[in-house]
C-alpha positions in Angstrom: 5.1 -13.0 1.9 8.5 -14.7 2.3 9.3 -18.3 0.7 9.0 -21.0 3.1 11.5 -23.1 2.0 14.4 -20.0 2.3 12.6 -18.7 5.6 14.0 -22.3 7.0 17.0 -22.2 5.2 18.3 -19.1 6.3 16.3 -18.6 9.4 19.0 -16.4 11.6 19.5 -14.4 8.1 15.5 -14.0 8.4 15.9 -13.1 12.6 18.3 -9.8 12.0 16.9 -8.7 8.8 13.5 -8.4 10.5 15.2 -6.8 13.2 16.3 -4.3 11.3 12.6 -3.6 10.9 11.8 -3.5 14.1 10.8 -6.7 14.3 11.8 -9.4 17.0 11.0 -12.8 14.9 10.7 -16.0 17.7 12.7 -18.9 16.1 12.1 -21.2 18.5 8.4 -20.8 18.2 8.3 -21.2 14.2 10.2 -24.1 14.3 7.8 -25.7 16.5 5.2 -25.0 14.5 6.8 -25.5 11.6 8.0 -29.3 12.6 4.8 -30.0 13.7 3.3 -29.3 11.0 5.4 -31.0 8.3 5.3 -34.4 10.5 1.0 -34.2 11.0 1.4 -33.7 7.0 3.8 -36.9 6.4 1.9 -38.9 9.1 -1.1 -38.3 7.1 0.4 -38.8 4.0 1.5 -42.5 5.1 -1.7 -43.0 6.6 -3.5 -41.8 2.9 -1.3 -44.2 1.2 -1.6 -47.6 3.5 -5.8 -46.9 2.8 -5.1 -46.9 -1.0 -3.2 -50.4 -0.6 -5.6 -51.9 1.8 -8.9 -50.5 -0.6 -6.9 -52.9 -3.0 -7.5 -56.1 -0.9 -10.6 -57.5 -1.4 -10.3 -59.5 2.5 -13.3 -58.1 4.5 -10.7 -57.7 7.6 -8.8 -54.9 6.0 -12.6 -53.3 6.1 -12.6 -52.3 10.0 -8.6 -51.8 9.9 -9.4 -48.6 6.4 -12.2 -47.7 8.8 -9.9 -46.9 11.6 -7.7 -45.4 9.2 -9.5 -43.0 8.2 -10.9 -41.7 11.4 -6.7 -41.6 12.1 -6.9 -39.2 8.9 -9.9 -37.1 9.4 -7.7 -36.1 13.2 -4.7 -35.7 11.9 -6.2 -33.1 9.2 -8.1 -30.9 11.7 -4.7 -31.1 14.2 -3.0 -30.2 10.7 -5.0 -27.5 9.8 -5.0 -25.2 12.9 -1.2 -25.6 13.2 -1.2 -24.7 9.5 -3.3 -21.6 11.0 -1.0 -20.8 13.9 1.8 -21.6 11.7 0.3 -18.8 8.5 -0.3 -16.2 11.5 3.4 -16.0 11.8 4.6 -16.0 8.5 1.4 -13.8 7.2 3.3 -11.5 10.1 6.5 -11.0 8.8 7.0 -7.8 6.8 9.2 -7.3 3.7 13.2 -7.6 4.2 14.6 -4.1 3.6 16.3 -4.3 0.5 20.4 -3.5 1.4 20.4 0.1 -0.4 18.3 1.3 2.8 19.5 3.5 6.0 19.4 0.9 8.8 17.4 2.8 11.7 14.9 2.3 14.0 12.5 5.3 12.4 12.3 8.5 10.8 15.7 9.8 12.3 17.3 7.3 10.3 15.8 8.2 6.8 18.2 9.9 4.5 17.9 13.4 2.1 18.8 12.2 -1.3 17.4 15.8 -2.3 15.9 19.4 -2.4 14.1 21.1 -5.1 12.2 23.7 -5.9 12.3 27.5 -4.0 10.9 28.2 -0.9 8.9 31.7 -1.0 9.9 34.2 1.5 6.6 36.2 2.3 6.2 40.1 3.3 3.4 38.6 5.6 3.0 35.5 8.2 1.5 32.9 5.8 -1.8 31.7 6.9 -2.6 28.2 7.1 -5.1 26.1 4.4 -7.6 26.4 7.5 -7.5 30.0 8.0 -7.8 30.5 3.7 -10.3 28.6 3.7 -12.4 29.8 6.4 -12.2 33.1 4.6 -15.6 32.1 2.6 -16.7 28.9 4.2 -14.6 26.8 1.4 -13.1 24.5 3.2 -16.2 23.6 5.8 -15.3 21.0 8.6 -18.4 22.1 10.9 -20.9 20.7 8.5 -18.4 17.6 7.9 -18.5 17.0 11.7 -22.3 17.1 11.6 -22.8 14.2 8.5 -20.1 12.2 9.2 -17.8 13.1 12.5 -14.1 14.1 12.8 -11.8 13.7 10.0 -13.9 14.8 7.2 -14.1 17.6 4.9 -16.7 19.5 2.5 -15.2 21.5 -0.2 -17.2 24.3 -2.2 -17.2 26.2 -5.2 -13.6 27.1 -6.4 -12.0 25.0 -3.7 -14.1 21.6 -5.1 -12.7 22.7 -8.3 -9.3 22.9 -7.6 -9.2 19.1 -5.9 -11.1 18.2 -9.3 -8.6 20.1 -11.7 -5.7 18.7 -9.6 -6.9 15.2 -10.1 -7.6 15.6 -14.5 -3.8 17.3 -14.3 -2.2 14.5 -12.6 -4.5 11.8 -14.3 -3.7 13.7 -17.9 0.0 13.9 -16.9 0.7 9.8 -16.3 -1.3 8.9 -18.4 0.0 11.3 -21.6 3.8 12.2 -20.9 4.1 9.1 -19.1 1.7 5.8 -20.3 0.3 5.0 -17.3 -3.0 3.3 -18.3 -6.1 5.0 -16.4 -8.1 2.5 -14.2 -11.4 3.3 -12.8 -11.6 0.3 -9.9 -13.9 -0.7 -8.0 -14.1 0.7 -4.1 -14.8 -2.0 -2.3 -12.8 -5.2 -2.2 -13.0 -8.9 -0.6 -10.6 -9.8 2.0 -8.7 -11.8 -0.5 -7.7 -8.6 -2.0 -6.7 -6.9 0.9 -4.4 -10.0 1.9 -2.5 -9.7 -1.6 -1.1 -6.7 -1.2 -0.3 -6.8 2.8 -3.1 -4.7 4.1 -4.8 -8.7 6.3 -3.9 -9.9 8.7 -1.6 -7.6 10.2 -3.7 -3.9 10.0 -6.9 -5.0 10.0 -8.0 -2.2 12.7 -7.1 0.4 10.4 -9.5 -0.7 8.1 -13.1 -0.1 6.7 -14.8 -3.1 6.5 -18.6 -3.3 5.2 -21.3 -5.5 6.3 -23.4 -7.1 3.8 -26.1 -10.1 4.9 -25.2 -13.4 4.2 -22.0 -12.4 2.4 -19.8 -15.2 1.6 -16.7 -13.1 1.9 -15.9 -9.7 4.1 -15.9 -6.5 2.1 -13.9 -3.7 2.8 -13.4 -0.2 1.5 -10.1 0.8 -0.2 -7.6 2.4 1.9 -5.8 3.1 -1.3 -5.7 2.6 -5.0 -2.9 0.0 -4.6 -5.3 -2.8 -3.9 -7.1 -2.9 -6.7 -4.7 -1.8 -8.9 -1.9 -4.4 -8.0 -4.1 -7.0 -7.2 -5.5 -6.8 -11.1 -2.7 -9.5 -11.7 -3.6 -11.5 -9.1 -3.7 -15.4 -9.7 -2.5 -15.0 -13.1 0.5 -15.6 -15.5 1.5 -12.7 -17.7 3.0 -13.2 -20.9 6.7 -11.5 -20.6 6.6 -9.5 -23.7 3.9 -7.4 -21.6 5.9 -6.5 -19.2 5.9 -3.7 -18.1 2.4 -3.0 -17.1 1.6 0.5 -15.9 -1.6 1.5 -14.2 -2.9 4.6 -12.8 -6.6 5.3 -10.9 -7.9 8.4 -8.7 -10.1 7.3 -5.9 -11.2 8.1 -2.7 -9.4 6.6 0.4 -10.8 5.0 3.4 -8.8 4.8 6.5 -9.8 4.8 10.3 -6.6 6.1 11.2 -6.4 4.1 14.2 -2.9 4.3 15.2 -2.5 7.8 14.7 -4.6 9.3 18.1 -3.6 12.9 17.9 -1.8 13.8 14.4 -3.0 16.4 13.0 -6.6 16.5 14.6 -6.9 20.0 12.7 -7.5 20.7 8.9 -6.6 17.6 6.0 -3.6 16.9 6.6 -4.9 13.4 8.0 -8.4 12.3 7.0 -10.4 9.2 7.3 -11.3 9.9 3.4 -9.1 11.2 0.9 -8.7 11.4 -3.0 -5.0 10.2 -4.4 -3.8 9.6 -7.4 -2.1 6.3 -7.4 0.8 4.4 -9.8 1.4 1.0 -9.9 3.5 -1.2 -12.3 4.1 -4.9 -12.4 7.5 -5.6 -13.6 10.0 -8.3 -13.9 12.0 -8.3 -10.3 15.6 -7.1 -11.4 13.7 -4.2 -13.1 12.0 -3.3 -9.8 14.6 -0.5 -8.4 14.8 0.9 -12.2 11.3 1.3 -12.4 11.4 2.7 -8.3 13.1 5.6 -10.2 11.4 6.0 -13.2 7.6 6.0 -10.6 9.4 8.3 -8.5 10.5 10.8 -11.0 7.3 10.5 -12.3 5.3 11.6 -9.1 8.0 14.5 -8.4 7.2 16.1 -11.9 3.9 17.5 -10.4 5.6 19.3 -7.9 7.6 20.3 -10.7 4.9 21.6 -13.0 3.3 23.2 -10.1 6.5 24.7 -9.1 5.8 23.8 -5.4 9.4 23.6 -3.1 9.6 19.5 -2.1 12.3 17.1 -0.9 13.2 13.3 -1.2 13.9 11.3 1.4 14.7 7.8 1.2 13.1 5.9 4.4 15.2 3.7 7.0 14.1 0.4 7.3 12.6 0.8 10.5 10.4 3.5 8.5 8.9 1.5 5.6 5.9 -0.2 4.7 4.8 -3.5 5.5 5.1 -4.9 2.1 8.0 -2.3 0.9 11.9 -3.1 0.5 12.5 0.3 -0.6 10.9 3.8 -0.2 11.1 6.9 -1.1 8.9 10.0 0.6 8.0 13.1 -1.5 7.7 16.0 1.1 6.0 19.4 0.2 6.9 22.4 1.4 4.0 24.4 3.9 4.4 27.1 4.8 2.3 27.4 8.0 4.3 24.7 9.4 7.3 26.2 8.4 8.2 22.3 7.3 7.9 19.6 4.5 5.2 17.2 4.9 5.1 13.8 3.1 2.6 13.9 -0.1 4.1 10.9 -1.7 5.5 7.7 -0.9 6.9 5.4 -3.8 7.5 1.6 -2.7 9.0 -1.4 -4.7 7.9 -4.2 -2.9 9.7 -7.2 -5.0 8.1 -10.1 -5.4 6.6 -9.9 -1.5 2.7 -8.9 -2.6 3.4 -11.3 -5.9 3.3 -14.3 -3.7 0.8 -13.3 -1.9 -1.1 -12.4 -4.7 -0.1 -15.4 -6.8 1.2 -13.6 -9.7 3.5 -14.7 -12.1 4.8 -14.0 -15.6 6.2 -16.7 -17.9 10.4 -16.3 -18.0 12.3 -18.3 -20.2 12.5 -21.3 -18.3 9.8 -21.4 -15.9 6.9 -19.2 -14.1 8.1 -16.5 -12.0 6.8 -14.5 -9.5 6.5 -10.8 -10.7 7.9 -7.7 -9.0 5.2 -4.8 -7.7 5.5 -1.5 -7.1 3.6 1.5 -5.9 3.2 5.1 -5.4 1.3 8.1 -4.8 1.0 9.9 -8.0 0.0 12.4 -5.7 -2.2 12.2 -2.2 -4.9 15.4 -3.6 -5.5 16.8 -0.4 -2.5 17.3 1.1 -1.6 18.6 -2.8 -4.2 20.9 -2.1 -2.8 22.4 1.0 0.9 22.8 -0.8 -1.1 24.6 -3.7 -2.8 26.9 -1.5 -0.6 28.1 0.9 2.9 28.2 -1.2 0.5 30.5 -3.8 -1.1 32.6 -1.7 -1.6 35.9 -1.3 -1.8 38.5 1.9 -5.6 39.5 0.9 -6.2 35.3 1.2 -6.5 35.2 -2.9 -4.7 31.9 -4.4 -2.8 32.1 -7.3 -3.1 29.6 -10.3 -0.1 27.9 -11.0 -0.1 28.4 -14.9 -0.7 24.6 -15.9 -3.8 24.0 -14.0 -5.6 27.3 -15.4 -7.0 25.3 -18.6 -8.5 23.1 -15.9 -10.1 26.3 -14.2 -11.6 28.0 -16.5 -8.6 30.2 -17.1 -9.1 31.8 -13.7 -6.0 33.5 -12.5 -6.5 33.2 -8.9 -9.8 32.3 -6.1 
């Protein structure tokens, strides 16, 4: 969320910033609701204070006059309050500013390669795809899936359910032990409050998984990631700055109804309406937010690393990002099958955008300040999955191991 107070000041700033992400931000209509609403405020606030002096006077015809005064006051604060709605649809609207290290560009065909690592495999045989190995034995069942819960679901047996698990305990054992991420296990479903914080209400609501409970005082939703919770564990409070910086890592399952993304990737899990992830997030003071950007992605990329799976970075235009984001970097694993990198990471510092939201703040030396946020996938299991299995496979449809997940598989060598 953007301060009010420099939204006005530099207001055709504001208009081409947001145009650079895609944005086209109506002045004229803010300051209309804007003006409107500061004069309903300071009409009421005169109003307010000629009661006080008239509840002073002891002259019974000052009774009628506060009388009509405050019937003046009681419309004036419902006209207030929905132009203080219409006026907090707008701003709630905005997205981040993209921070001035970004690509300017309308999408993806702006982002720019900062990077390639990692050795693409050239097979002696068409590599199949993580569909076709796992039809081989029924371990990667989307029949069944369709039959419980509909399209975009999965069921994963035997040594396939492993490998997600021993993936997740490698990443989890990884942050948390090489790199001091401290392990979170969060709740899964979250109030509306929550979701607001770190961007996800108002604006995507409708990709969203909201739960209906009777005679709930608040709307619950499902997590569409890790990042809720996890940020939002610093919401409405004020950190001391001596614990700064605060680390946090949790593996979940994801809910999303993928609603804007009609036809991607109908087949196999590249796209699923639930997911497992492995998600960072720190809390940080903002001038230490693109450091720590660095430090998170460099982080994420040493799975790749350890499981010696080809990947590139790409740093996304400002057209490409995140709501919330100022920066980004994408991860993007090599498959295969596709003959292409696919995005299996995205690390995001947000500033101090969700901070305000949230109201978080750490103590500086002077005052409270709003802290700076970040976020990143530490990394998305499934699509890890399909890297693992087809950059390791074999032409028989056996999977190699990579060597540092075989203590989380029993030892196997290969499924």
């Amino acid at each position: 969320m953007h301060n009010l107070k420099e939204l006005r000041k530099n207001i055709n700033e504001f208009k081409k910033k947001l145009k650079d992400r895609n944005v086209d931000f109506d002045i004229n209509n803010f300051n209309e609701k804007d003006q409107l609403n500061r004069e309903l405020i300071s009409k009421k606030e005169k109003l307010e204070q000629e009661k006080k002096l008239l509840s002073k006077s002891k002259e019974k015809s000052n009774f009628e006059k506060s009388k009509s005064i405050s019937q003046e006051i009681l419309t004036l604060s419902k006209k207030q309050i929905l132009t203080q709605i219409e006026l907090n649809k707008i701003i709630f609207s905005l997205p981040n500013l993209a921070h001035k290290d970004v690509p300017i560009g309308k999408d993806e065909k702006s982002n720019k390669l900062i990077r390639k690592k990692g050795n693409i495999k050239n097979f002696s045989f068409k590599p199949k795809s993580h569909v076709e190995l796992g039809a081989k034995e029924d371990n990667i069942d989307f029949e069944t899936s369709i039959k419980l819960s509909g399209s975009r679901f999965v069921i994963l047996k035997d040594k396939f359910a492993l490998l997600e698990r021993a993936l997740t305990n490698f990443m989890l054992d990884t942050h948390v032990n090489e790199y001091k991420y401290t392990e979170i296990s969060p709740p899964l479903i979250v109030n509306e409050d929550v979701m607001f914080g770190t961007g996800q209400l108002p604006k995507f609501e409708e990709d969203q998984f909201e739960i209906k409970f009777d005679n709930a005082d608040q709307r619950k939703f499902l997590i569409p990631t890790a990042e809720v919770v996890l940020t939002n564990l610093v919401r409405k409070s004020t950190i001391e700055k001596k614990l700064l910086p605060r680390r946090f890592v949790a593996s979940t399952p994801c809910f999303r109804k993928e609603a804007g993304s009609y036809g991607k990737d109908t087949k196999g899990m590249i796209r699923q309406h639930q997911f497992y992830k492995v998600e960072l997030v720190s809390i940080v003071e903002p001038d230490k937010c693109l450091d720590e950007l660095e430090r998170m992605l460099n982080c994420a990329e040493s799975i790749l690393e350890k499981l010696e799976i080809p990947y590139q970075v790409v740093l996304l235009s400002s057209g490409d990002m995140g709501f919330s984001a100022e920066k980004t970097y994408d991860i993007e694993a090599w498959i295969p099958s596709e003959n292409k990198y696919r995005e299996i990471s995205s690390c995001s510092s947000c500033g101090t955008f969700q901070a305000r939201r949230m109201v978080a703040k750490y103590k500086s030396e002077n005052s409270n300040e709003f802290v700076g946020t970040l976020n990143g996938s530490g990394l998305a299991v499934g699509r890890l999955m399909i890297a693992i299995l087809e950059n390791n496979q074999n032409e028989d449809g056996t999977i190699n191991i990579p060597n540092v997940l075989k203590k989380y598989m029993n030892n196997l060598e290969k499924i």
